[in-house]
Every structure is written in C-alpha cells, then in structure tokens.
C-alpha positions as CSV (number, residue, x, y, z in Angstrom):
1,X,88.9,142.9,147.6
2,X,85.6,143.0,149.1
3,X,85.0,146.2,151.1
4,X,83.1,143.9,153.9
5,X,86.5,142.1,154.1
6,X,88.9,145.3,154.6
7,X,86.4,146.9,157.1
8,X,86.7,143.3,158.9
9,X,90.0,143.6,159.1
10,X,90.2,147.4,159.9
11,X,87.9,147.1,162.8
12,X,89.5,143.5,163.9
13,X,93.0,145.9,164.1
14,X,91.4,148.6,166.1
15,X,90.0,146.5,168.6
16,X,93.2,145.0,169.2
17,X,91.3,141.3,168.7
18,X,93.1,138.2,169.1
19,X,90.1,136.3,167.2
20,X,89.5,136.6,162.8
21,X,87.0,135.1,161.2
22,X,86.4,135.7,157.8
23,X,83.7,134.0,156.0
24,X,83.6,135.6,152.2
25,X,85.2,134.7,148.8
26,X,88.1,135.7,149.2
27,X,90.5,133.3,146.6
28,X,93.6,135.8,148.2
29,X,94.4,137.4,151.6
30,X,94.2,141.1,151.9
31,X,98.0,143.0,152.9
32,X,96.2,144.4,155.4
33,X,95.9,141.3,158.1
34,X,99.8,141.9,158.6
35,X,98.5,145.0,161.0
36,X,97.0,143.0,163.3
37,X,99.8,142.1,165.4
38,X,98.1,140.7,168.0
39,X,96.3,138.0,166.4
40,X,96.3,134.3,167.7
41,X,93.3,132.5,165.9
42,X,92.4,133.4,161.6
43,X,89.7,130.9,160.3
44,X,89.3,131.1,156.9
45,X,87.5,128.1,156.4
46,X,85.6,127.9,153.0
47,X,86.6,130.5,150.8
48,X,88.1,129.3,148.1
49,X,91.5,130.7,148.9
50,X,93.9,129.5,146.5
51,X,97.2,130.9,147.8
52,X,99.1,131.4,151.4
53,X,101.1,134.0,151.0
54,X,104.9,134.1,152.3
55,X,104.1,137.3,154.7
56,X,101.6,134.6,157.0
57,X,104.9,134.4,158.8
58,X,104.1,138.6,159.9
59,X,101.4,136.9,162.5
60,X,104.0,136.3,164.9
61,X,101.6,135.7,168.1
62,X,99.1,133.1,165.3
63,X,98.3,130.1,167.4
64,X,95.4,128.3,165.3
65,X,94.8,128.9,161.6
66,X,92.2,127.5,160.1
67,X,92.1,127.0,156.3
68,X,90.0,123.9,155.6
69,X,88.0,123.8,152.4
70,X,90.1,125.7,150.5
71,X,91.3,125.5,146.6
72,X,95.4,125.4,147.8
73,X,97.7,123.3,146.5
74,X,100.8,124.2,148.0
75,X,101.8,125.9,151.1
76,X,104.8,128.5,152.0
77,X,107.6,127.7,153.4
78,X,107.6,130.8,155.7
79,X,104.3,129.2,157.3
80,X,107.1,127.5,159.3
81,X,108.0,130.4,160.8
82,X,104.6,130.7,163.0
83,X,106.9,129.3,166.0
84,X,103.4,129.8,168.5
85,X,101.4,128.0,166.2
86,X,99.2,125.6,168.0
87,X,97.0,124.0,165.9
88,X,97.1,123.6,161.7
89,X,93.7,122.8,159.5
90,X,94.4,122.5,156.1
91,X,91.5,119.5,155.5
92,X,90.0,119.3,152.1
93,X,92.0,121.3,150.0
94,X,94.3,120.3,147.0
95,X,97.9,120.4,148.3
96,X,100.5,117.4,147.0
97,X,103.0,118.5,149.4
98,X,103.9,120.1,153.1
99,X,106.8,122.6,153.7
100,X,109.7,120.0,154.2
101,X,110.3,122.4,157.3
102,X,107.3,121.8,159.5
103,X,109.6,120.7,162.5
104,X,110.1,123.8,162.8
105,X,107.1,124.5,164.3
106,X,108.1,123.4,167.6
107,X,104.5,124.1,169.4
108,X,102.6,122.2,167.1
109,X,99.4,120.2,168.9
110,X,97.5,118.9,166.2
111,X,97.8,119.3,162.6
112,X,94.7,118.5,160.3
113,X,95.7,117.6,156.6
114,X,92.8,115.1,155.4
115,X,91.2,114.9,152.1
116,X,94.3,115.9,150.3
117,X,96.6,114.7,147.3
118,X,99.9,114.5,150.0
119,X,102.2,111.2,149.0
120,X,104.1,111.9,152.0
121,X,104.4,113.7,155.3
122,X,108.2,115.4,155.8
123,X,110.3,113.5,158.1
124,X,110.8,116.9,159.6
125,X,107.6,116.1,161.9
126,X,109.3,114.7,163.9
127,X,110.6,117.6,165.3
128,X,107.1,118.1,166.4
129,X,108.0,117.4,170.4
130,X,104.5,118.7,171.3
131,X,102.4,117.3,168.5
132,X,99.1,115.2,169.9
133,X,97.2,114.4,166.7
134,X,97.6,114.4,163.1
135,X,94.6,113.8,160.7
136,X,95.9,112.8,157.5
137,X,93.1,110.2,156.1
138,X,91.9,110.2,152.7
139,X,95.0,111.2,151.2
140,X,97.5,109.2,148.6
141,X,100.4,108.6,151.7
142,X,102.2,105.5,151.1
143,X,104.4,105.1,154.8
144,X,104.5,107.8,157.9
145,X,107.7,110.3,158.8
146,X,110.3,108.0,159.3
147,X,111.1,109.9,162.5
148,X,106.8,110.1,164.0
149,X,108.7,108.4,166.9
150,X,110.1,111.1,168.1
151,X,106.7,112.8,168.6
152,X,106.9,111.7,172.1
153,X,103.2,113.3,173.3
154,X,101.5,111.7,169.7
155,X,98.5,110.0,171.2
156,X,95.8,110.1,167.8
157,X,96.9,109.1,164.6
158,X,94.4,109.2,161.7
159,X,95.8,108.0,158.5
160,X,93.3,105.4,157.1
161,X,92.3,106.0,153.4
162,X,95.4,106.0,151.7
163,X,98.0,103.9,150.0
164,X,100.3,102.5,152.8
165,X,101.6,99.6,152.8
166,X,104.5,100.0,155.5
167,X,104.8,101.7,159.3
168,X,108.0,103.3,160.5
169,X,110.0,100.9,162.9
170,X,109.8,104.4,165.4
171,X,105.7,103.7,165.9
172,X,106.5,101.6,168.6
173,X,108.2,104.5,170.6
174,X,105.4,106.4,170.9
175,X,104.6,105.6,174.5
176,X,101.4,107.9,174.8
177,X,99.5,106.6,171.8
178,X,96.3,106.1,172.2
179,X,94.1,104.9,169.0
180,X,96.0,104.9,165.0
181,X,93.4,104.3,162.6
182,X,95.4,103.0,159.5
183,X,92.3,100.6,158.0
184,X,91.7,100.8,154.7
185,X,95.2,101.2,152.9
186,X,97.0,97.9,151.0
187,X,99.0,96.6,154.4
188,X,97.2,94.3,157.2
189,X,96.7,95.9,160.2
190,X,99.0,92.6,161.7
191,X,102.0,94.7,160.2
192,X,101.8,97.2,163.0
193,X,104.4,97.5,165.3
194,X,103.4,99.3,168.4
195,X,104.1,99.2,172.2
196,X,100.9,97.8,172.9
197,X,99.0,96.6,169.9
198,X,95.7,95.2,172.2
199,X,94.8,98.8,173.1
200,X,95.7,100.5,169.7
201,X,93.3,99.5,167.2
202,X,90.8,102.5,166.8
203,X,88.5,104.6,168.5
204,X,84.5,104.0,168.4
205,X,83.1,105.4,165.6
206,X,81.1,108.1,167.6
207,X,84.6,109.4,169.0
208,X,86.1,109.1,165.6
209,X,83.2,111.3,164.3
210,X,83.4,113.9,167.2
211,X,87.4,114.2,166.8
212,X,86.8,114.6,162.8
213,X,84.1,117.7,163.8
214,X,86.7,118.7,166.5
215,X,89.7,119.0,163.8
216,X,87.5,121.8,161.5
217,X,85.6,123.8,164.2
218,X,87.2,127.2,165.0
219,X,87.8,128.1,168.7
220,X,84.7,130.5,170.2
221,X,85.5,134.1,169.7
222,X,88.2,135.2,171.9
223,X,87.3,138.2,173.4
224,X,90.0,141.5,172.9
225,X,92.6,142.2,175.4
226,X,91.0,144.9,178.3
C-alpha cells in the first residue's frame, strides 16, 4: 500500500473529515478507512480497484461512494448494509451482477451503474422508496425490476443501449417520471406503457449530457465538523 495512501487516510481520521478522495492505484482498499467513522462521501474514481470488500459496511454514516472506472466485477453483499447511503457510482466498471439485496438501501437517490456487463437489475429496487435516478445505459439488461413501480419519487430513467425488448407493466405507476430514455434496445419505443407517454420521451441532449457528467462528479470537499 502506497505510503501517500495511508497518510491520506491517517490524516483524513485525525481531522475528523466527512470528505475522502483518493486518487492513486490502489487495485484494494487499505483496513485502515474503517477508522474513519465519520465519513459520508469516498470517491475512488479511477483506480483500478478490483475488489469491495465486505467491511464497506463499517462506514456506517457513508452517504455517496464513488467508484466509477474501476476493474470490479462483483459487489458485496454487505454494501447493502450502508442504510445512509445516498447516492451509488459504479459506471464503467466490469460487474455482471448487483447484490440481490439493494432494497435495502432504503435512502437511495440515484444509483449510477452504466457501461457495465449487468443482464438484470434485482427486483429488490423496488424497495428503493427514495430513489430519483438510475443510469443503467450501455449495459446487456434485457427488461427493468419487475417491481421499478414501486419507486414512487423515480423521475430519470436511463437505460438505452442495451438488450430490452420488454417494460414492466409497474412503469406506468411511476407518477413523478419525468424523461426514460430506452432508445436503442430491440423493442419500439410504442411498447411503453407509462402514465403520460407525450411528456416521457427523453431529455435534450445537452441535459442528457449534463446529467451523464452529474452522475460521476464527486460532491466539493466537505469541510470537517468544528
């Protein structure tokens, strides 16, 4: 482990800071991140890590984690046990499958899984009461979470680039959706079955572009509790 890394973390501890970023090699996650207890926002965007490991759940207060442009292909099933987790970024990495218990991350706004191998998304998302946006395009997904309809707040829906060819009867429930982009995959956009099909289509391409950016940008650097 790099000794830039560990003094990172040492000096992240000390401070009592809330914000980690960590921008070095770093293919596994040093033991020593478990001290900081008070930590609500890790981006680890870009550094080839090719493993979670199960004590992630340890960062009980972790409210955005950021690990886009990674080498992972799976995910721990104690990551489910974040239950303050906000906001997930796992775009461009190598996973073929979620936890099947991500409902149980109950405060889950927006989770980013893009430029993937995932076949599916786990029913178990729709558990998800607070999720707003999930960016799943470019991936090998063949139908949605039977139960997305119970994401009652799910206004965004990116899942174009992949291999679906039918919706979930439950789309039409979601009564806050704003925009699903689902172009480019085998079934006709006429197949879609939501409450209000005229104002669903998808967003201009400028939004589309800023939401992408939004999805991988880390939060600015939250300062240390006084």
């Amino acid at each position: 482990m790099s000794i830039d890394v560990e003094r990172e973390v040492e000096r992240a501890k000390n401070q009592g800071s809330t914000f980690l970023e960590l921008t070095q090699e770093l293919p596994h996650l040093p033991q020593s991140l478990k001290s900081i207890r008070d930590l609500q926002c890790l981006s680890l965007n870009g550094v080839r890590l090719m493993q979670v490991p199960a004590w992630i759940k340890h960062l009980s207060m972790l409210e955005s984690l950021y690990l886009n442009d990674n080498l992972l292909t799976s995910l721990p099933e104690e990551i489910c046990e974040l239950s303050k987790l906000k906001h997930l970024f796992l775009t461009n990495n190598k996973l073929k499958s979620l936890p099947a218990n991500m409902g149980k991350l109950a405060n889950l706004r927006m989770l980013a899984v893009s430029k993937n191998q995932l076949s599916e998304l786990p029913d178990s998302i729709g558990c998800c009461a607070k999720l707003e946006a999930i960016f799943a395009y470019s991936n090998q997904l063949t139908s949605l979470p039977h139960y997305i309809g119970a994401c009652s707040e799910l206004k965004t829906i990116f899942a174009n680039h992949n291999q679906i060819t039918s919706v979930p009867a439950s789309l039409s429930q979601l009564s806050k959706l704003q925009a699903i982009h689902i172009e480019h995959n085998p079934m006709p956009l006429s197949f879609i079955n939501v409450s209000d099909p005229q104002q669903i289509v998808k967003l201009a391409s400028s939004d589309e572009e800023n939401l992408r950016r939004e999805s991988q940008r880390p939060p600015p650097q939250t300062q240390p509790n006084a």
